[in-house]
C-alpha positions in Angstrom: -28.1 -0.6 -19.8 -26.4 3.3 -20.2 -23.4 3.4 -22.1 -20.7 5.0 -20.5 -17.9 6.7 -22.9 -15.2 6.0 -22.2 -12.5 8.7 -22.5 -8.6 6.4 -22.6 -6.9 9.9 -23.1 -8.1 11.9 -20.4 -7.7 9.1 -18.2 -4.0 9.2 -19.2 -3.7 12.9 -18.9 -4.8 13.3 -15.3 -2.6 10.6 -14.4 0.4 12.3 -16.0 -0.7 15.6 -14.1 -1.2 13.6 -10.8 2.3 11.7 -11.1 4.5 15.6 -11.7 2.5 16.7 -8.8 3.7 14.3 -6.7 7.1 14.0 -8.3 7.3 18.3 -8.0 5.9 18.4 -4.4 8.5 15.8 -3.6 11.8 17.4 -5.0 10.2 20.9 -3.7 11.8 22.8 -0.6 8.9 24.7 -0.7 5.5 23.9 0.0 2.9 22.8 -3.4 1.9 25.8 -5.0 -1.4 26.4 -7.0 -2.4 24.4 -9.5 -1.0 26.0 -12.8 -2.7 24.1 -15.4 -6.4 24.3 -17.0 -8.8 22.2 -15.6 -11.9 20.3 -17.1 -14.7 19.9 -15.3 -16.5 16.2 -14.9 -19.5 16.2 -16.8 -22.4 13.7 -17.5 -23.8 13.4 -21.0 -27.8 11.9 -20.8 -29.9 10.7 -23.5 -33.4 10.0 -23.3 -36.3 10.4 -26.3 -37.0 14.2 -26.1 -33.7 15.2 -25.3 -29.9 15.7 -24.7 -29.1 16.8 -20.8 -25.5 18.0 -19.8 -24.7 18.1 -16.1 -21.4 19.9 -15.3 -19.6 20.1 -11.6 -18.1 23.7 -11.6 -18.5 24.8 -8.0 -17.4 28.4 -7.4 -17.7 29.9 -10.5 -20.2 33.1 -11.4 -22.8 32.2 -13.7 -21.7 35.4 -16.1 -18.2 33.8 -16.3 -20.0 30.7 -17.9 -20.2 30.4 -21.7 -22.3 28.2 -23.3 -23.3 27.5 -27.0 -23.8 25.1 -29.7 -21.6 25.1 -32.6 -22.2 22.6 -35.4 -22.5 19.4 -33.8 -20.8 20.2 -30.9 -21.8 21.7 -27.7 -19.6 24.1 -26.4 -19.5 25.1 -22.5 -16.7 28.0 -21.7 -16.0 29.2 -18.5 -13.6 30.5 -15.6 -12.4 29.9 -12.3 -10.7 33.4 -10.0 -8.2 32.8 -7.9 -8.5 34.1 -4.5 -7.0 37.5 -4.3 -5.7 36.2 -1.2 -4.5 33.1 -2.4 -1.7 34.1 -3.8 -0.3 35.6 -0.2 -1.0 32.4 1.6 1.8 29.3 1.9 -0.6 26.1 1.2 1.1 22.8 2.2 -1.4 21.2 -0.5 -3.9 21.9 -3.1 -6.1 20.2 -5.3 -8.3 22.8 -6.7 -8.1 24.0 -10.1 -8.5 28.0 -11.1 -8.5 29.8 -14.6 -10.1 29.5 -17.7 -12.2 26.0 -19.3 -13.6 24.9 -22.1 -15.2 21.5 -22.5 -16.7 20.7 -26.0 -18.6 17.7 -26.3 -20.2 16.0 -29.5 -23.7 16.0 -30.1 -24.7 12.7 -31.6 -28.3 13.5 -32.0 -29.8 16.8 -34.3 -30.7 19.3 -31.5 -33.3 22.5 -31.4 -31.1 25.3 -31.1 -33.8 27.6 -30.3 -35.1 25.9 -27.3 -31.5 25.1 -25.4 -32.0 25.9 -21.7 -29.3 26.2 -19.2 -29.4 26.6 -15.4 -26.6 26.6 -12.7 -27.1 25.6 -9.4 -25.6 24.8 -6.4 -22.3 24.3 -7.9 -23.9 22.2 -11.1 -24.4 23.5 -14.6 -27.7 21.5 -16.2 -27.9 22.2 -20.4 -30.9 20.4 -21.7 -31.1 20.7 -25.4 -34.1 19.2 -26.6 -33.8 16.6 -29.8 -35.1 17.4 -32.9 -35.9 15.2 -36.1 -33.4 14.7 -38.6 -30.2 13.6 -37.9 -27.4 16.2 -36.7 -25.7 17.6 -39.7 -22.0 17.1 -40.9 -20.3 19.3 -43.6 -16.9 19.2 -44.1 -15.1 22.2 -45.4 -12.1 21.4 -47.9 -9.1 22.8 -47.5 -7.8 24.4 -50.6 -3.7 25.1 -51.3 -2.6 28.2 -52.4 
């Protein structure tokens, strides 16, 4: 059976940011504006024996305004969302989609081979596959020193 994380905090946080929408675009004499916080995009995490695969939703994004990289035992998946030059001319009566900058960084459980990471985006879906290696992924920690 697949394991599902689940994630107690995020689950708390988009209910706070749902309930001040609603609380904001009920005491407002204007219409909703834009959304004015970051947003972070859904993403599956799959394991299987050869490999780790990462499947993002970021629909309407440019693939060169899409970072991605591994950094210790974390993979790390940058990116940004433009508003509409337009947009900001228009009166919207409601809006639910999320624009500027995100960063999602997401724990590698399992050593990976950096050198043979492979990323595609398509059709609105960013798909990282980052094949195992052997070993286990490696932890340092740094100390912190006083001075």
């Amino acid at each position: 059976m697949p394991r599902v994380k689940h994630e107690p905090f995020r689950e708390i946080a988009e209910f706070r940011r749902r309930l001040n929408n609603l609380f904001e675009s009920f005491f407002e004499s204007e219409p909703m504006s834009l959304p004015k916080e970051p947003f972070a995009p859904s993403c599956d995490v799959e394991e299987n024996p050869e490999a780790l695969i990462v499947r993002m939703d970021i629909p309407g994004i440019d693939e060169k305004d899409i970072s991605v990289r591994v950094s210790g035992d974390y993979l790390i998946v940058k990116g940004a969302r433009e508003i509409d030059k337009d947009a900001k001319d228009k009166h919207f009566h409601h809006t639910e989609r999320f624009y500027g900058m995100f960063e999602r960084i997401i724990p590698l459980h399992v050593a990976v081979d950096t050198d043979n990471i492979k990323a595609e985006y398509h059709r609105g879906v960013l798909e990282i596959y980052l094949p195992r290696k052997e070993g286990k992924a490696e932890h340092k920690e740094i100390p912190v020193q006083v001075k």
